[in-house]
C-alpha beads as a LAMMPS data file, in Angstrom:
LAMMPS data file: protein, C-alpha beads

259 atoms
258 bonds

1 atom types
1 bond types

-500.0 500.0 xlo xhi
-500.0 500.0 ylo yhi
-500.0 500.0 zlo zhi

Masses

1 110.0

Atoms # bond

1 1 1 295.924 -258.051 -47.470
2 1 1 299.758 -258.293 -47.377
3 1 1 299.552 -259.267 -43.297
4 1 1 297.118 -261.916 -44.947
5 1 1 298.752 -263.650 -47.597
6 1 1 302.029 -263.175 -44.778
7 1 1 300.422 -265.268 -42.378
8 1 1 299.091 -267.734 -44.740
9 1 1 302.253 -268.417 -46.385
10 1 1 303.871 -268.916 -42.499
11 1 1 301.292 -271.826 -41.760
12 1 1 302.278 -273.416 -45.206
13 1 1 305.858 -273.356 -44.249
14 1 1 305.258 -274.526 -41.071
15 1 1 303.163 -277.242 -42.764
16 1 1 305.757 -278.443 -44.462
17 1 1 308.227 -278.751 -41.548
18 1 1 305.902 -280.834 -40.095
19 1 1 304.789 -283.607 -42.522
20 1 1 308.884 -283.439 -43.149
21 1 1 309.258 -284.466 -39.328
22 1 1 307.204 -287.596 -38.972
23 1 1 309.438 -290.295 -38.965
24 1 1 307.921 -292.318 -36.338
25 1 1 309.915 -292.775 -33.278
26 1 1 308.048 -296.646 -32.855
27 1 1 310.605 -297.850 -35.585
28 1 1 313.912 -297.897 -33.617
29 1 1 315.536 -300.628 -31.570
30 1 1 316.906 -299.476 -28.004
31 1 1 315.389 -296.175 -27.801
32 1 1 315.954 -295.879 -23.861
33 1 1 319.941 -296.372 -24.088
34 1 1 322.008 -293.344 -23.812
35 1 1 325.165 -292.205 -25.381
36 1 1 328.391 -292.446 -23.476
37 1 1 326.984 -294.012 -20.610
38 1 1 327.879 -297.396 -18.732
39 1 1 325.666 -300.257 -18.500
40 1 1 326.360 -303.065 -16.654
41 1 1 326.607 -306.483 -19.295
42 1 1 326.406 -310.325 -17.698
43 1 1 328.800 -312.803 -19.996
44 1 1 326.818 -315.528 -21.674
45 1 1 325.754 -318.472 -19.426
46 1 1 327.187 -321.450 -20.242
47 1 1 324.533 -324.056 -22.020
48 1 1 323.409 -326.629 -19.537
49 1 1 322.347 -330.310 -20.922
50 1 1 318.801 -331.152 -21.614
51 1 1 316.614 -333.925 -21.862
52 1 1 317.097 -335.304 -25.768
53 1 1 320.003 -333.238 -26.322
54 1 1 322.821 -334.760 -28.607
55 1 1 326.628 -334.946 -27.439
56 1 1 329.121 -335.576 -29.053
57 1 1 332.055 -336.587 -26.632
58 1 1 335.730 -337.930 -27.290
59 1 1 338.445 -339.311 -25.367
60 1 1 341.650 -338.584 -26.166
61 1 1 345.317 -339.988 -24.941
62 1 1 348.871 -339.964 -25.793
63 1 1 347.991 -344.034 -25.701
64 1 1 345.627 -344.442 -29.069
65 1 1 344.802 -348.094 -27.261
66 1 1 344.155 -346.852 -24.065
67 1 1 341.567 -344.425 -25.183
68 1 1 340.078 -346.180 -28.156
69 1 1 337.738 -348.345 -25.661
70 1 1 335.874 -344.972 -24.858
71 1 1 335.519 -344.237 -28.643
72 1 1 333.951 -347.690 -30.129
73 1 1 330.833 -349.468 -29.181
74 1 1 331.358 -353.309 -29.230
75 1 1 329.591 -356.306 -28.769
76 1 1 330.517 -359.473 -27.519
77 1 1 329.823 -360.867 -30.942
78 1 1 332.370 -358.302 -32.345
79 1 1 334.952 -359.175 -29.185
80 1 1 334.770 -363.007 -30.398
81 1 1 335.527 -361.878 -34.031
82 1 1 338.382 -359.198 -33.315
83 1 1 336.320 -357.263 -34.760
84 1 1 335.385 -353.273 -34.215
85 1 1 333.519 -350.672 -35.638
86 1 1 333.594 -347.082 -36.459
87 1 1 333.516 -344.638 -33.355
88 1 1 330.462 -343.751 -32.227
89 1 1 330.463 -340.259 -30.604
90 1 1 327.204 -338.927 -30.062
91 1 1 324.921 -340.000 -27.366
92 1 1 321.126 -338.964 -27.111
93 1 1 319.931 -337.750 -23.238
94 1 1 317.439 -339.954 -22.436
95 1 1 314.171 -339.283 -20.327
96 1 1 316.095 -339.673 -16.659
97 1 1 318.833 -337.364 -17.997
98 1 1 321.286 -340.463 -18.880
99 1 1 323.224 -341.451 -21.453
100 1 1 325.338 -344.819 -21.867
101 1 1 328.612 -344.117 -22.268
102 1 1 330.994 -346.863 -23.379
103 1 1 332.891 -349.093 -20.535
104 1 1 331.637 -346.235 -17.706
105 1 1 328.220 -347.511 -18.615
106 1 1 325.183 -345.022 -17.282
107 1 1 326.284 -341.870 -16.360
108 1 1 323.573 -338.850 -15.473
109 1 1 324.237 -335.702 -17.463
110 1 1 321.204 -333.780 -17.226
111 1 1 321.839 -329.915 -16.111
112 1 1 325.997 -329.914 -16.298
113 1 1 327.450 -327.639 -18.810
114 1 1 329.612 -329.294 -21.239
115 1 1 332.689 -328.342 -19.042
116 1 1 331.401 -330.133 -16.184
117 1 1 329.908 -333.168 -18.496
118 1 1 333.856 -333.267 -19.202
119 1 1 335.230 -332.913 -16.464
120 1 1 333.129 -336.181 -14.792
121 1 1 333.997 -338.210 -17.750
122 1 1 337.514 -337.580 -16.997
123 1 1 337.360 -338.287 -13.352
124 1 1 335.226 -341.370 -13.949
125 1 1 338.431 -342.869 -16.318
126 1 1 341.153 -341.549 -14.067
127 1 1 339.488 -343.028 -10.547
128 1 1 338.686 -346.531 -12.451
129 1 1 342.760 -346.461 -13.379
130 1 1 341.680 -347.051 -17.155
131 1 1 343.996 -344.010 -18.000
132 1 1 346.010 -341.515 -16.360
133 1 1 345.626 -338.157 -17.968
134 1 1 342.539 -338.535 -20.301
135 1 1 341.623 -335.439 -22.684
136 1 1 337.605 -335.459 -22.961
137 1 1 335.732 -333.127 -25.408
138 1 1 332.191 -332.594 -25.409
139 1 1 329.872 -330.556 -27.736
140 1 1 326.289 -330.441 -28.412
141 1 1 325.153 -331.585 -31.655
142 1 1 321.573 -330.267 -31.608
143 1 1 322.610 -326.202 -30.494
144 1 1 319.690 -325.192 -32.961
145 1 1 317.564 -322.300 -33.152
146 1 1 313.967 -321.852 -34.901
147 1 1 313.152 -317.699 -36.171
148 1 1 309.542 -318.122 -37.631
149 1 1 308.820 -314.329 -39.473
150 1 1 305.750 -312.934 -41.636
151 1 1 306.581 -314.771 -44.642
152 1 1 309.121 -317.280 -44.029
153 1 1 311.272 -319.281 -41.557
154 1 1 314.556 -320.453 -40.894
155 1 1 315.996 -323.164 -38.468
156 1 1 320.223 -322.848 -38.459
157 1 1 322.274 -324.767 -36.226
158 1 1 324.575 -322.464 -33.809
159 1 1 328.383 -323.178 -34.076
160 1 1 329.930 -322.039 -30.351
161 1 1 328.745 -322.165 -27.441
162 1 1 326.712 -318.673 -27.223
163 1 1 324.091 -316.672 -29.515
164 1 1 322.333 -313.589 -28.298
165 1 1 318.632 -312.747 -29.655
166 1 1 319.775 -309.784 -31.538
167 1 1 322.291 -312.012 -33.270
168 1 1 319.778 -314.301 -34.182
169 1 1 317.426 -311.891 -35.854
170 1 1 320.577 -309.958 -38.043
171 1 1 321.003 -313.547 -38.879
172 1 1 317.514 -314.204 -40.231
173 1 1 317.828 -310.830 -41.934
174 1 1 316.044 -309.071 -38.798
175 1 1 312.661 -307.696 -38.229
176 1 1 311.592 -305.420 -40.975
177 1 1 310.402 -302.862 -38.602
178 1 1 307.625 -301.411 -40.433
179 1 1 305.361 -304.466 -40.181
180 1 1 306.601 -306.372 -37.049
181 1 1 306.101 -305.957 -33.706
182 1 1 309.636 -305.445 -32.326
183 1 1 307.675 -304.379 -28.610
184 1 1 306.754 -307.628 -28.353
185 1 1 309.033 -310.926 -30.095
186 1 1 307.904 -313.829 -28.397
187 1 1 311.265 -316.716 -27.870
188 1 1 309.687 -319.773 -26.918
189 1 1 311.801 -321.657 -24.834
190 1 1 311.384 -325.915 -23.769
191 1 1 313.704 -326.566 -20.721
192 1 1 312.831 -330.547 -19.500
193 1 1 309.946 -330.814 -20.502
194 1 1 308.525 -327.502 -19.877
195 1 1 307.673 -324.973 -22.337
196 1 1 307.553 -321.431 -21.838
197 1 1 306.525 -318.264 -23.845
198 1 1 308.647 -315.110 -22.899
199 1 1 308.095 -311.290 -24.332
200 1 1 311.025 -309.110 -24.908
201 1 1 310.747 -305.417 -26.167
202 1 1 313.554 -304.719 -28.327
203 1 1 313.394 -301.449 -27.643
204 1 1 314.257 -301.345 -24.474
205 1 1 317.475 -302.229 -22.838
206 1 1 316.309 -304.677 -20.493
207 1 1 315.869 -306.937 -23.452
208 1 1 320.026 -307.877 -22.415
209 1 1 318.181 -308.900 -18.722
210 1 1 315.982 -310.977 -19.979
211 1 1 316.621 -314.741 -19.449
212 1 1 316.213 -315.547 -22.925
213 1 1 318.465 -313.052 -24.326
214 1 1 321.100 -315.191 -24.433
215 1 1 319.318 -317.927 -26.257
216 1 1 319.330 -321.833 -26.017
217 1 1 319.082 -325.095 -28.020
218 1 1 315.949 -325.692 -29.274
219 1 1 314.812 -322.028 -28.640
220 1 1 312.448 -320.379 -31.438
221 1 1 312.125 -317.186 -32.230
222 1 1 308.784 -315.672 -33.401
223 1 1 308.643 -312.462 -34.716
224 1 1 305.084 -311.154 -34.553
225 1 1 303.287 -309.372 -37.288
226 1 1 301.587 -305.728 -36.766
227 1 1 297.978 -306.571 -38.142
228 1 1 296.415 -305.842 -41.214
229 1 1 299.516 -305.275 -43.588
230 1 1 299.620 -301.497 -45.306
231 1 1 302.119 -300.493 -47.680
232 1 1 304.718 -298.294 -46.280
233 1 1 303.561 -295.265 -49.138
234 1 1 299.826 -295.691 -47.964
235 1 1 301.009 -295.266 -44.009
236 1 1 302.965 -291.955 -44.882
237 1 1 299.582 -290.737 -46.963
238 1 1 297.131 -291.214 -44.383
239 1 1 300.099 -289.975 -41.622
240 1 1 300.137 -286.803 -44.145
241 1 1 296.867 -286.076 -44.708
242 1 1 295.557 -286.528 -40.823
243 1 1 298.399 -283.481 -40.276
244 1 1 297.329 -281.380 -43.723
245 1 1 293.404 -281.540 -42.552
246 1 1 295.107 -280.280 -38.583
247 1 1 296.594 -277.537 -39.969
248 1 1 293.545 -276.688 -42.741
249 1 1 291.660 -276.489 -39.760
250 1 1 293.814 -274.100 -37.862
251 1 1 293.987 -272.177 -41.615
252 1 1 290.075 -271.814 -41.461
253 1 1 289.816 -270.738 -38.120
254 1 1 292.647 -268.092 -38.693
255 1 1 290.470 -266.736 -41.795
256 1 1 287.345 -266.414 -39.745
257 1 1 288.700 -264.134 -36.791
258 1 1 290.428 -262.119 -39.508
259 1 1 287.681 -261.375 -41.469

Bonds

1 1 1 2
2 1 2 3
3 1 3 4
4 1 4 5
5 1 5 6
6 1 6 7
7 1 7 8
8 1 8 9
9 1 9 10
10 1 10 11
11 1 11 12
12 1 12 13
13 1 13 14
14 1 14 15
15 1 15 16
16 1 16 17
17 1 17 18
18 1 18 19
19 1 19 20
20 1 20 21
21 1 21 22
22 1 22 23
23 1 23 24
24 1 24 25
25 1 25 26
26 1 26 27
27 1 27 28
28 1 28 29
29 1 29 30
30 1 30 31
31 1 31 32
32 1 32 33
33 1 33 34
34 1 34 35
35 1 35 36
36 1 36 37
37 1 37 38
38 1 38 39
39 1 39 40
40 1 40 41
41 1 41 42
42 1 42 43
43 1 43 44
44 1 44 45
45 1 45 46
46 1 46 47
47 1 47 48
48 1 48 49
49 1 49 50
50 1 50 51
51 1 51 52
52 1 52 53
53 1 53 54
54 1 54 55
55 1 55 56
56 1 56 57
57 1 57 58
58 1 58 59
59 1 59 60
60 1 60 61
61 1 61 62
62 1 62 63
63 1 63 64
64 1 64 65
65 1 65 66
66 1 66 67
67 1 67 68
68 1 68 69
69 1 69 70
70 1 70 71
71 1 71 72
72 1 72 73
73 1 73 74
74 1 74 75
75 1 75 76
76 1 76 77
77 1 77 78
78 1 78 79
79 1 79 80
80 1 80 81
81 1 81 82
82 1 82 83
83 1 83 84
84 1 84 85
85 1 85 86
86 1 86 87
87 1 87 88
88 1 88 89
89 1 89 90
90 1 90 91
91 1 91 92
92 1 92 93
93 1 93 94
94 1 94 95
95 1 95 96
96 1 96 97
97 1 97 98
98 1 98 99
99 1 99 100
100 1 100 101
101 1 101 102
102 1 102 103
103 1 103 104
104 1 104 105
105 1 105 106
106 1 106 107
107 1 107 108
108 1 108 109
109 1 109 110
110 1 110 111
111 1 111 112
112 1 112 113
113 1 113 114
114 1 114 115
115 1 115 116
116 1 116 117
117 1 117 118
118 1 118 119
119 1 119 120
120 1 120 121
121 1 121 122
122 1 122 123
123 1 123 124
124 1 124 125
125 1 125 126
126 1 126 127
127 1 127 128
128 1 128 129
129 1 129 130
130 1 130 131
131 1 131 132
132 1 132 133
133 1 133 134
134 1 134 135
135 1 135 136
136 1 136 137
137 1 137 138
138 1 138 139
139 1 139 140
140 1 140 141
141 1 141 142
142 1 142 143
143 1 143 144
144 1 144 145
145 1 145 146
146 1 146 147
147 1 147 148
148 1 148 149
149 1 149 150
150 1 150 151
151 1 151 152
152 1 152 153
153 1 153 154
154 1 154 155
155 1 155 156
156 1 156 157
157 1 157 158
158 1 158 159
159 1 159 160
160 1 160 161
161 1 161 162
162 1 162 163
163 1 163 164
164 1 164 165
165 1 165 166
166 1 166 167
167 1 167 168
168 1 168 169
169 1 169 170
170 1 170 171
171 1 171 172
172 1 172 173
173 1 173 174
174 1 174 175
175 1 175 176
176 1 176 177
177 1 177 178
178 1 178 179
179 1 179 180
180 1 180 181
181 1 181 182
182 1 182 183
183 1 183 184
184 1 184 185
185 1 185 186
186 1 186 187
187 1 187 188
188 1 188 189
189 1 189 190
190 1 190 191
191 1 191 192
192 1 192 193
193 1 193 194
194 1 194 195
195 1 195 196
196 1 196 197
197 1 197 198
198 1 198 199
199 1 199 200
200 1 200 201
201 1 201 202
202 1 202 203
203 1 203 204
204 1 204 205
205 1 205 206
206 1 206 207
207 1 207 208
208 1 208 209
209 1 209 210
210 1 210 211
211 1 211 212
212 1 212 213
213 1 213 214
214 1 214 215
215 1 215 216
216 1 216 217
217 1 217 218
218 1 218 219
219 1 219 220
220 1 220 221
221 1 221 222
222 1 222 223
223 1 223 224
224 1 224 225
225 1 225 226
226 1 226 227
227 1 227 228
228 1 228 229
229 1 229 230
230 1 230 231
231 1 231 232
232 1 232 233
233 1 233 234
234 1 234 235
235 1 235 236
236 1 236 237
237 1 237 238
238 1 238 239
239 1 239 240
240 1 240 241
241 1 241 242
242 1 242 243
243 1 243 244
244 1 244 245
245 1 245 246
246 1 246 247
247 1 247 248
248 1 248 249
249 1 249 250
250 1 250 251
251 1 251 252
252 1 252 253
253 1 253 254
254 1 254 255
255 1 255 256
256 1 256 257
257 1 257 258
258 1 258 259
């Protein structure tokens, strides 16, 4: 009888140990990286100009006059008058991949980063002889991203030049684990007038190879939702009670070969 209650007391112990161990692995981010070990990292690419995209772009010189020209928009009306008007610094990409740029009239911008979009500008004013050293500084005005969650959303514009994915989601207060699917966040992505649905696991490290880990303007960010919603109390009960009716099975079949 001793050897009985023994061995019954043994499988309630180890019952405990395991309802005590079922944290489910499925909630972590990055569960194939190792400690301590090396894994190769790409730098952000650079953003590359897109169809509709907003610039902003300045010309600077040690000559205020000289560069001025590049800064205002005027009409002949306002020529006649002496008159100008505020500087006008952002220009929208239109469907060819142009904008109109003041006195350089139409220059095609689509696919240069803003480094190169600079660096053009600057050529096209030094090779004309309008000025010798020009500064030019670009930025894009529409760098905005979209995260779309179970109950809300959130567009925020991007100051930089660079956001990753995982930055984006800490930003919209990430994923909530327990009711997204973090195996599978969809980033929908519109490059010229193509739009594209990618995948990416976050918990796996190729998520950093993916193409739309480092994300763009315009991207957006949906972060999918389980299923049926259950309450994280009612998951660990049924979780429990699947492993107490196991081991009450193991109990009974104990008792009937020690009878």
């Amino acid at each position: 009888m001793k050897n009985h209650n023994l061995s019954l007391f043994l499988v309630f112990v180890l019952l405990l140990a395991a309802v005590g161990c079922t944290t489910p692995r499925t909630l972590g981010y990055l569960l194939d990286m190792e400690y301590n070990k090396d894994y190769p990292a790409r730098p952000a690419p650079e953003l590359t100009i897109q169809i509709e995209d907003r610039l902003s772009i300045q010309v600077i010189s040690e000559n205020a006059e000289l560069s001025a020209p590049f800064n205002t928009l005027l009409t002949l009306t306002d020529l006649a008058s002496n008159q100008t008007k505020q500087p006008v610094l952002t220009y929208t990409v239109d469907q060819n991949g142009d904008i109109e740029f003041p006195v350089l009239g139409k220059i095609h911008v689509l696919g240069l980063t803003l480094k190169e979009l600079e660096d053009k500008i600057s050529q096209e004013i030094i090779s004309r002889g309008y000025i010798r050293q020009p500064v030019v500084n670009a930025s894009l005005d529409n760098f905005t991203i979209t995260v779309i969650g179970e109950r809300n959303a959130m567009i925020f514009p991007i100051e930089g030049k660079s956001l990753n994915l995982l930055q984006a989601i800490a930003r919209f207060g990430g994923t909530n684990g327990e009711n997204m699917n973090i195996q599978d966040v969809a980033v929908i992505r519109t490059e010229n007038g193509i739009r594209r649905a990618y995948s990416v696991n976050l918990q796996k490290k190729d998520l950093f190879d993916s193409p739309v880990f480092y994300l763009q303007q315009n991207d957006i960010i949906y972060l999918k939702h389980k299923g049926s919603r259950m309450s994280s109390g009612a998951r660990n009960f049924i979780s429990t009670i699947g492993i107490i009716s196991s081991f009450a099975s193991l109990i009974l079949s104990y008792l009937a070969l020690t009878k």
